[in-house]
N, C-alpha and C positions, 0 to 999 in steps of 0.2 A: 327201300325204307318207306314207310308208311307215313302220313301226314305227323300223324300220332306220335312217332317216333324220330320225326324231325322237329318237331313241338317240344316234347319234352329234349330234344339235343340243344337247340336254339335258346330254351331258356335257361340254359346252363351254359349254355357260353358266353350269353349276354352277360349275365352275371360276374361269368369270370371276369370278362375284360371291360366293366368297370369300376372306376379310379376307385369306390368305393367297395366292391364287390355286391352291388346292391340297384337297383332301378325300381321305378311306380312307371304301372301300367293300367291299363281299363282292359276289363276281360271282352270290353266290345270290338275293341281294337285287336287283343290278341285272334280272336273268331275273325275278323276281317282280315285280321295278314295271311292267318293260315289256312282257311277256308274249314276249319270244323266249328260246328255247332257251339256256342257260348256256354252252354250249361256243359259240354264236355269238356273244352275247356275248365272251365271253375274244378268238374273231378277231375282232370288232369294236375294241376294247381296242388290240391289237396293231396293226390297220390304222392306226388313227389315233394310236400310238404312231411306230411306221413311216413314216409319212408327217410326221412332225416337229410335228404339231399338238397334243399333250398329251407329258407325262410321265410314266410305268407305272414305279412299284416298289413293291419290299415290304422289310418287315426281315425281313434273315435270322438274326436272332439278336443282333449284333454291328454292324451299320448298314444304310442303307436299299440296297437291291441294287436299279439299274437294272433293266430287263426284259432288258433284252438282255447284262446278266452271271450270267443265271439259265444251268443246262446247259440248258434246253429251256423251252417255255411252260407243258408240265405242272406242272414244277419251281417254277414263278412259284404257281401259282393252289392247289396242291396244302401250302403253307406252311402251317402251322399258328404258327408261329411268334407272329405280330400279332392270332389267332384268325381269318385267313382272309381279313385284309384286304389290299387293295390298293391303294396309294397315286397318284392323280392329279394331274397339274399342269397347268394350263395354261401353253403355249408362247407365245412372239410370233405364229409361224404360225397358231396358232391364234385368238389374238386380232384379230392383223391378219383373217382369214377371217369372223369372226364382223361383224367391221363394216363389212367390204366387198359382204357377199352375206347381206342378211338373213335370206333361203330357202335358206341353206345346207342340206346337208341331206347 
């Protein structure tokens, strides 16, 4: 299995198994656990955003802003607002994926 694909397994199971189905992260910290690049990470994020299997936001101040009501992705990861976190959610798709295909990946 590829880092890539330990990445995106890792962040779905995180998700599973918390209380909330949900954790905030700093994509500097994700690049630091897993040893890929930051900006790949952030499209890693967005791939499986995108593809309906997690949920991507941040606060903007004022409430949690989806990823996709950010003006760009820069705009997402560039917040300062929460000190630079980002919030994940686990989806059904994602769930459902995770127990259907154990070598997800």
């Amino acid at each position: 299995m590829s880092r890539y694909e330990e990445f995106r397994r890792r962040i779905l199971e995180r998700a599973a198994t918390e209380l909330n189905r949900r954790f905030s992260v700093t994509t500097r910290g994700l690049a630091n656990n897993h040893g890929i690049p930051e900006s790949h990470i952030r499209e890693e994020l967005f791939r499986l955003a995108e593809l309906g299997l997690i949920s991507l936001f941040a606060w903007d101040g004022e409430r949690e802003r989806p990823y996709n009501e950010w003006p760009d992705k820069a705009s997402l990861f560039a917040n300062t607002t929460d000190k630079g976190h980002v919030h994940i959610g686990l989806l059904s798709a994602g769930g459902e994926l995770l127990s259907k295909d154990p070598a997800f990946g």
